[in-house]
Backbone bond lengths (Angstrom), bond angles and torsions (degrees), N, CA, C in turn:
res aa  C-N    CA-C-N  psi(-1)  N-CA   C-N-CA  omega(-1)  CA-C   N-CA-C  phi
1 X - - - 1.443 - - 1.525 109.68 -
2 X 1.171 130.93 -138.37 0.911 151.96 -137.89 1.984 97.91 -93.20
3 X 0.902 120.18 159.64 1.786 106.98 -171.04 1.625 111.87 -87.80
4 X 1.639 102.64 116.03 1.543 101.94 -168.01 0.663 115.56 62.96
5 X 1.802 152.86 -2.57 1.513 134.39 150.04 1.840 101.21 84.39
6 X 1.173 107.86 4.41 1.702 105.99 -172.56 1.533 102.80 -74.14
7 X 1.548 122.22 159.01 1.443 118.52 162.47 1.677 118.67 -74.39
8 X 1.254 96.86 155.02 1.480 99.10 -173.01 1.761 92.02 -54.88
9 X 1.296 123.35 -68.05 1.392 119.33 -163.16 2.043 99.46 -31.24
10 X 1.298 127.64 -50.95 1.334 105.27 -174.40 1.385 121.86 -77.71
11 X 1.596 115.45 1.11 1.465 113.80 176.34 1.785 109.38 -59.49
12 X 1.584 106.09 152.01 1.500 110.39 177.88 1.381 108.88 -72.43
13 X 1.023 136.80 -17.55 1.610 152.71 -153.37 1.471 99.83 -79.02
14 X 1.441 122.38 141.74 1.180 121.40 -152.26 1.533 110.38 -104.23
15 X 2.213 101.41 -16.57 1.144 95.63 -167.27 2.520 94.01 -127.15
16 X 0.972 89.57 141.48 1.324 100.25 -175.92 1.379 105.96 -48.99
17 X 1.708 120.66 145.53 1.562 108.02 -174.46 1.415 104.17 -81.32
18 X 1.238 118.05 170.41 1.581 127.68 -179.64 1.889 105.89 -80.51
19 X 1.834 85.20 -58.49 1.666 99.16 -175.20 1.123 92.40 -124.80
20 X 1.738 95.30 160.14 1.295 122.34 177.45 1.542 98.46 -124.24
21 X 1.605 116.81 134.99 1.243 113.00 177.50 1.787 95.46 -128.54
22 X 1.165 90.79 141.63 1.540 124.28 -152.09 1.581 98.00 -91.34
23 X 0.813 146.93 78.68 1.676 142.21 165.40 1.793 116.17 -103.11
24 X 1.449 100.93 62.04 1.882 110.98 -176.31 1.628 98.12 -108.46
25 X 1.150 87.35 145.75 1.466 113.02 161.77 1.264 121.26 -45.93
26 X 1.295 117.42 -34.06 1.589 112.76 -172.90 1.651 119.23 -174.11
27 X 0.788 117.12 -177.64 1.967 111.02 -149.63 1.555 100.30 -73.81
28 X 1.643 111.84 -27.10 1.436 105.77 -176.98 1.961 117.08 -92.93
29 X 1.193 78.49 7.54 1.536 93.57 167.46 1.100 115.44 -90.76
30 X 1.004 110.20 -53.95 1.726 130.44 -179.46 1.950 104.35 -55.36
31 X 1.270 109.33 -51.97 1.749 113.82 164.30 1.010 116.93 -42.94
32 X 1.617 127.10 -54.28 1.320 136.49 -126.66 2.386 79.68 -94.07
33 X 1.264 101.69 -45.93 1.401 107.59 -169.36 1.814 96.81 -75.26
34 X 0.949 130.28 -22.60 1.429 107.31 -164.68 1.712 91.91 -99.77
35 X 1.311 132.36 -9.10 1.227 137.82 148.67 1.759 125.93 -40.57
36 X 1.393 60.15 -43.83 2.283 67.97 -179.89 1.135 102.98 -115.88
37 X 1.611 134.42 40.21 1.456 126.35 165.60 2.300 80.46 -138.36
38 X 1.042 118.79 -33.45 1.841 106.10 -165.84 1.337 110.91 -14.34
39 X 1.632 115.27 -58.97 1.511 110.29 178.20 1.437 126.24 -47.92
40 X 1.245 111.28 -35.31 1.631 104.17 -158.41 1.477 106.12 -100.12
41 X 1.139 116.73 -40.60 1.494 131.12 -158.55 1.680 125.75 -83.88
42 X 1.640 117.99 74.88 1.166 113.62 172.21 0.975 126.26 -39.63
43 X 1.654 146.11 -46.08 1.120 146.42 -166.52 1.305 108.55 -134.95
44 X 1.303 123.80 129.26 1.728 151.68 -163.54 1.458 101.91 -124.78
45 X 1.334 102.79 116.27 1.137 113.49 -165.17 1.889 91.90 -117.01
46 X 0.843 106.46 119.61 2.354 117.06 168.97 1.034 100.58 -75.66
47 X 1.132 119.64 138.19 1.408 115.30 157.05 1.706 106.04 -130.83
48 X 1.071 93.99 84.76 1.849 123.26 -167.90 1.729 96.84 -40.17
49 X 1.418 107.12 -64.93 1.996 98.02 -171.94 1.056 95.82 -59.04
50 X 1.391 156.21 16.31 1.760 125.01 147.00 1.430 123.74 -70.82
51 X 1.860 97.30 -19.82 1.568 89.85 -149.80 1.936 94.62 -78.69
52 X 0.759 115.70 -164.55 1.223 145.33 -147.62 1.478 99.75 -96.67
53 X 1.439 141.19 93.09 1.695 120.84 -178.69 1.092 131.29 88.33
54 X 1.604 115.07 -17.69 1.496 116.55 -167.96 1.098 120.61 -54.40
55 X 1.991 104.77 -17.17 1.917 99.07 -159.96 1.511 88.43 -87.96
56 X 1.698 137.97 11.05 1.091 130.37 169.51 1.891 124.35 -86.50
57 X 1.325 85.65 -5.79 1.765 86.25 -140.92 1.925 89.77 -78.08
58 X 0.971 90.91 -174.95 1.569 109.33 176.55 1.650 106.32 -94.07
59 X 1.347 88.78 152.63 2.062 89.57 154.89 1.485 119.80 -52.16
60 X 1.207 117.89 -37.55 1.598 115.97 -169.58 1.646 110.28 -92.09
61 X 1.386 105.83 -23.87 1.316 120.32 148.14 1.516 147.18 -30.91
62 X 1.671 90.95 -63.24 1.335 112.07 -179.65 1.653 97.71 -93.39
63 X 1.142 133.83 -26.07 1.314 134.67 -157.98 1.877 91.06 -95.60
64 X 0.747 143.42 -56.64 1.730 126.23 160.52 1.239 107.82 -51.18
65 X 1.282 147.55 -48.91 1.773 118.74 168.13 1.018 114.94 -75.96
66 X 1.945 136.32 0.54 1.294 102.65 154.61 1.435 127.40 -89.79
67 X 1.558 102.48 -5.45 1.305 121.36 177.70 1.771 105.42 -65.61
68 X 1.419 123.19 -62.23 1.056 135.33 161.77 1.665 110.53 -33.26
69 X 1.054 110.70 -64.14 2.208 112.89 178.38 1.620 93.32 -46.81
70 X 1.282 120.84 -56.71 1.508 128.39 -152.53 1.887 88.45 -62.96
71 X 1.124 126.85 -52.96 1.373 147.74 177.01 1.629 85.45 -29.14
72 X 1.389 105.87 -88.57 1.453 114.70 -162.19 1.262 114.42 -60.41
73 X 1.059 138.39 31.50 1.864 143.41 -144.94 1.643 107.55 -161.77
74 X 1.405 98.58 -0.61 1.410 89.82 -168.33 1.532 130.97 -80.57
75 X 1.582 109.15 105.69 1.619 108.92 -160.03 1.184 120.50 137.79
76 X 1.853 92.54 6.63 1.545 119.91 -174.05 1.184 109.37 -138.56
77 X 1.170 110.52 158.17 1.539 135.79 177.03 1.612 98.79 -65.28
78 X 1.237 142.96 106.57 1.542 125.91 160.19 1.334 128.23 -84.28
79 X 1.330 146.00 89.92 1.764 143.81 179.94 1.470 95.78 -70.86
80 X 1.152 124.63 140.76 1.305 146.17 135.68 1.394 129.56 -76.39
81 X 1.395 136.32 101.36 1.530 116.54 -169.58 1.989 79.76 -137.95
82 X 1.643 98.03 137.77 1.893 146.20 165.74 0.947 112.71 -86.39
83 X 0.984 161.00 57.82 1.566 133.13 157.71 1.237 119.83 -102.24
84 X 1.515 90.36 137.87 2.183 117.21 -159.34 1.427 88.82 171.92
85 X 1.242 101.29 -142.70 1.741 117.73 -177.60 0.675 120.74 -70.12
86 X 1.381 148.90 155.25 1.096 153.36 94.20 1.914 122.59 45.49
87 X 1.098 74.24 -96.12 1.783 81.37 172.51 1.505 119.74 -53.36
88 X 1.237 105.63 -50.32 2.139 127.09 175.64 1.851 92.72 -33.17
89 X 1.636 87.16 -54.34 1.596 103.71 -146.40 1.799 106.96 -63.76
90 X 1.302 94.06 -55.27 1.966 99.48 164.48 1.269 139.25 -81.91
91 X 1.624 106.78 -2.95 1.733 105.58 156.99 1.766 98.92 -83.81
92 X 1.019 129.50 -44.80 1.266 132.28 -172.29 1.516 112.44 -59.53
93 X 1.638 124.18 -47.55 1.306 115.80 160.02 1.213 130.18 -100.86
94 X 1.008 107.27 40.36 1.674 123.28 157.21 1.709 107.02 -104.56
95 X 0.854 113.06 -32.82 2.099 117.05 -168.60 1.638 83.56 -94.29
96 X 1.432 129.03 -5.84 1.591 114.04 173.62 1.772 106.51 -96.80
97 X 1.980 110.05 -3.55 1.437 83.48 172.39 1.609 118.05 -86.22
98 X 1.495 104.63 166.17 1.416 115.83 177.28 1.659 95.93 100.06
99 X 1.128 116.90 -44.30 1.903 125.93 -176.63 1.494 116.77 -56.79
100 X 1.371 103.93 -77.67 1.330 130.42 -168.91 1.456 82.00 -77.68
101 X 1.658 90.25 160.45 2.140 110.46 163.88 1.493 93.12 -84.64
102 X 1.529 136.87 -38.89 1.527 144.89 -174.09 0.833 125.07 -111.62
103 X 1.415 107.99 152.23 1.556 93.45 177.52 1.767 82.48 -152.68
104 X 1.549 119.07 131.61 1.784 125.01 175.88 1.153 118.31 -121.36
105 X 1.590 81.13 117.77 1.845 105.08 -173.38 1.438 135.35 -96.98
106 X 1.482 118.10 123.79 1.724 75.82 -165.40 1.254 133.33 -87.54
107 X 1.039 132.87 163.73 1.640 125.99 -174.32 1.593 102.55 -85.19
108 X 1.943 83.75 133.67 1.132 98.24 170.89 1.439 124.21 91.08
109 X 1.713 102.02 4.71 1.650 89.31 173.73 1.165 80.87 -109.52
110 X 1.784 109.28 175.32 1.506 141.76 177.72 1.631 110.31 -7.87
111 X 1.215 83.94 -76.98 1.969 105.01 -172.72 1.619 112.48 -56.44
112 X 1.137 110.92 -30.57 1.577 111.62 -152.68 1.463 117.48 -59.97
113 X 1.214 123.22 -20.05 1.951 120.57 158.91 0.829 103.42 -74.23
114 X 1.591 145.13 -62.38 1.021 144.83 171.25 1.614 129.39 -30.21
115 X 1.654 106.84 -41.22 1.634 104.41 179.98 1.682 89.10 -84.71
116 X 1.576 123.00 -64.87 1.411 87.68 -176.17 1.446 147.13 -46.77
117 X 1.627 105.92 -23.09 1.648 98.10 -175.06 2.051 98.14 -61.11
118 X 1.580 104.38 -47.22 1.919 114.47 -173.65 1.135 85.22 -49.48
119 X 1.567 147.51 -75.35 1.642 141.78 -116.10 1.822 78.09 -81.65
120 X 1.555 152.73 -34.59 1.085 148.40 -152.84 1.866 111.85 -84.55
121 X 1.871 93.38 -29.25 1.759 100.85 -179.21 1.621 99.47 -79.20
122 X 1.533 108.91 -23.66 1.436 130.88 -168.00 2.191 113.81 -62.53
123 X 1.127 66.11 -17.71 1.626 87.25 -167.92 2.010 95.43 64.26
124 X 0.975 122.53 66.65 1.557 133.87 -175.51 1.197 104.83 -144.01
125 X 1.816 107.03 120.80 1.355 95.07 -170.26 1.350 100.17 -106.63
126 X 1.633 134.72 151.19 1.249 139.92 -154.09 1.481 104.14 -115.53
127 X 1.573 109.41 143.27 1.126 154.08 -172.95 1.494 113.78 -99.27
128 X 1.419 126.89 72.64 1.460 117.48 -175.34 1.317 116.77 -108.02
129 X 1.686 93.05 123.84 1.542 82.89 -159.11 1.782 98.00 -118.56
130 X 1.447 118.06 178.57 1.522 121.49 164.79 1.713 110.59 -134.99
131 X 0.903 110.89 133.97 1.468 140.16 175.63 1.331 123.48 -77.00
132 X 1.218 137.26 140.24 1.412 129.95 -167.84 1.465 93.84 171.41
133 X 2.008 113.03 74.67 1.790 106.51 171.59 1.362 101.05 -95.74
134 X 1.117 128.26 22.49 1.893 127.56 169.00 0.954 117.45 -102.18
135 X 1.183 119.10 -31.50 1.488 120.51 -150.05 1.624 110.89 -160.72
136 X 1.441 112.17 153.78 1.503 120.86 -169.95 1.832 95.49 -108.29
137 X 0.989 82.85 157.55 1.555 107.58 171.97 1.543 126.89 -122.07
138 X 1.333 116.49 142.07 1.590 125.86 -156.81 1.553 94.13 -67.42
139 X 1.271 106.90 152.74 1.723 106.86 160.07 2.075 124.31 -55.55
140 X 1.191 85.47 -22.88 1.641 92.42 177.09 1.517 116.25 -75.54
141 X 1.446 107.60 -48.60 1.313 116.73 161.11 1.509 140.66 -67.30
142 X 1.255 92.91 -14.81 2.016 111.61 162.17 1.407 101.95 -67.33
143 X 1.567 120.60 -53.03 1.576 128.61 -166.56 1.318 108.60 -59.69
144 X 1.689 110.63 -40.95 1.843 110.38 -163.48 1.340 92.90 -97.36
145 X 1.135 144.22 -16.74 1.598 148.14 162.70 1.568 96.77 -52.17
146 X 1.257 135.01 -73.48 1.619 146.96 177.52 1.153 90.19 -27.43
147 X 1.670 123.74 -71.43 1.215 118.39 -178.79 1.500 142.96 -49.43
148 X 0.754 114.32 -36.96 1.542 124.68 166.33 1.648 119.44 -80.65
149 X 1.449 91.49 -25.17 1.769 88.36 166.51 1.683 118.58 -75.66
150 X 1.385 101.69 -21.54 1.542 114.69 179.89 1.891 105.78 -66.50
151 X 1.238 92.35 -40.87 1.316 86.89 172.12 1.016 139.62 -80.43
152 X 0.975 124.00 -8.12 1.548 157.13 164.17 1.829 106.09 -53.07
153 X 1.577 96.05 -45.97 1.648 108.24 -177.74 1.342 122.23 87.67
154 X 1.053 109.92 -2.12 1.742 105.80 166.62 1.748 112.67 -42.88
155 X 1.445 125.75 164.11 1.082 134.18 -163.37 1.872 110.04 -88.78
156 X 1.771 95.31 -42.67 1.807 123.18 -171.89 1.639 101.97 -115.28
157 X 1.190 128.16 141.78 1.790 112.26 171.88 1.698 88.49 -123.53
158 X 1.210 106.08 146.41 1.535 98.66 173.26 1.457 90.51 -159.01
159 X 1.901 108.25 135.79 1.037 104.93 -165.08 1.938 93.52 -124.28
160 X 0.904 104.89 144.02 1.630 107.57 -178.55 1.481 117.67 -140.89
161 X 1.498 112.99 119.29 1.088 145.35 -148.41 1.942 115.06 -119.67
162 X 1.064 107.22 153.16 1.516 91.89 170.05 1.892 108.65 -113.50
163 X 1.038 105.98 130.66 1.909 123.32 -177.85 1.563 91.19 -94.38
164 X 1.445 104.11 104.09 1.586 97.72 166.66 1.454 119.93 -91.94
165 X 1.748 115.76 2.50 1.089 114.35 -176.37 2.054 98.83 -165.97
166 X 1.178 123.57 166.10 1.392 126.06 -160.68 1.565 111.84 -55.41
167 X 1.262 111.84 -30.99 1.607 107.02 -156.71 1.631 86.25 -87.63
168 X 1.150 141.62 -9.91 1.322 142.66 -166.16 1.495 90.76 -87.30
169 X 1.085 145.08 -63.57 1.630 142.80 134.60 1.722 103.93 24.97
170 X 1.470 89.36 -94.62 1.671 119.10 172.75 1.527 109.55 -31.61
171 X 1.747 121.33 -63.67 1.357 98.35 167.32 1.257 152.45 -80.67
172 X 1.631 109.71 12.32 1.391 131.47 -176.99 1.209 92.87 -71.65
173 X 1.512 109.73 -62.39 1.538 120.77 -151.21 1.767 99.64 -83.15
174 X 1.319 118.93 -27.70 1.753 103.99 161.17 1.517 113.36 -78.91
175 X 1.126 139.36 -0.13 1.389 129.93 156.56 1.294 123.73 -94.62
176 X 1.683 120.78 -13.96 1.293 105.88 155.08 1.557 117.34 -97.16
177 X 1.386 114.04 0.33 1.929 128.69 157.63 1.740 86.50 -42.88
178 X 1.499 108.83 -72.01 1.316 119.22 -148.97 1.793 109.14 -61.27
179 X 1.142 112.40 -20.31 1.820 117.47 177.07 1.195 97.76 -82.06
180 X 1.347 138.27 -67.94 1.121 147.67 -135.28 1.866 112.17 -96.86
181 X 1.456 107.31 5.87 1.186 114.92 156.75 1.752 103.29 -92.98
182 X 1.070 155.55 -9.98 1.264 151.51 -155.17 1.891 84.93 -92.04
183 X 1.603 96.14 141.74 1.796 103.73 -157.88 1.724 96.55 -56.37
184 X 1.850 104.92 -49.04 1.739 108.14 -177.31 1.097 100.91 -115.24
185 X 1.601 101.83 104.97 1.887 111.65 173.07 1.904 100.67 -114.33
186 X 1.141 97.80 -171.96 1.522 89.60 -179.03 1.640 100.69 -118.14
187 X 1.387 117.68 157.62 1.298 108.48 166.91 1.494 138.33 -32.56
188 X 1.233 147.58 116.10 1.415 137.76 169.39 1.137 110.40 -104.00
């Protein structure tokens, strides 16, 4: 879960976290941490493939513990984020619309027009994100990546990359310079 399980009040950090993202083993993990984050943490982010079984559970299954998370969350932003397969990933965030305020999809696999147009009838606003833990991407290609995720229609685009060294830093943040000057961009 959460790093060391300490309360925010004993963290060294000067400024309170925004979100808390949830990666526990299991529902009383997931309690025990959003217990000692309620104060600080506008947005609670699940990150469902940690927990323990989920890729077993049923719809009615998973849909009473997300009902239950949503329970304990109330007053917060809730994200839902899958990652595994394919299939895991869009039965699982499909039974999270209407629940969650989010739901993060990734761009570009199979489902992903498809869950955003549902997550939109869903009243669920979508999280489209892209992945990249190998490898960095040019600042030019961060910008036309934004772009095509825009079209895509997700609500948030967030693209995450690995910086194996400082200037990789530099071109994250000049390729989303380069989206986020366009007059109507979407949130990143």
């Amino acid at each position: 879960c959460l790093p060391g399980r300490e309360s925010p009040d004993s963290l060294s950090c000067n400024r309170n976290p925004y979100s808390a993202s949830l990666c526990c083993g299991n529902l009383q993990e997931i309690r025990e941490d959003l217990y000692l984050y309620q104060k600080y943490a506008q947005y609670v982010e699940w990150c469902v493939h940690e927990t323990s079984g989920v890729d077993s559970w049923s719809e009615e299954e998973y849909v009473s513990n997300l009902t239950e998370v949503r329970r304990w969350t109330r007053g917060k932003k809730l994200i839902v984020v899958y990652r595994g397969d394919d299939n895991t990933a869009a039965r699982i965030t499909r039974w999270s619309f209407g629940i969650a305020d989010y739901v993060d999809v990734s761009f570009g696999s199979e489902e992903s027009a498809r869950l955003i147009r549902e997550a939109k009838r869903g009243k669920t606003k979508v999280i489209l994100s892209f992945h990249d833990n190998d490898g960095m991407l040019r600042k030019d290609e961060i910008g036309e990546l934004y772009l095509k995720m825009e079209k895509e229609g997700g609500d948030i685009l967030k693209i995450a990359c690995m910086a194996n060294e400082e200037m990789d830093t530099y071109e994250i943040l000049e390729g989303a310079a380069m989206y986020t000057s366009l007059k109507h961009h979407k949130p990143i």
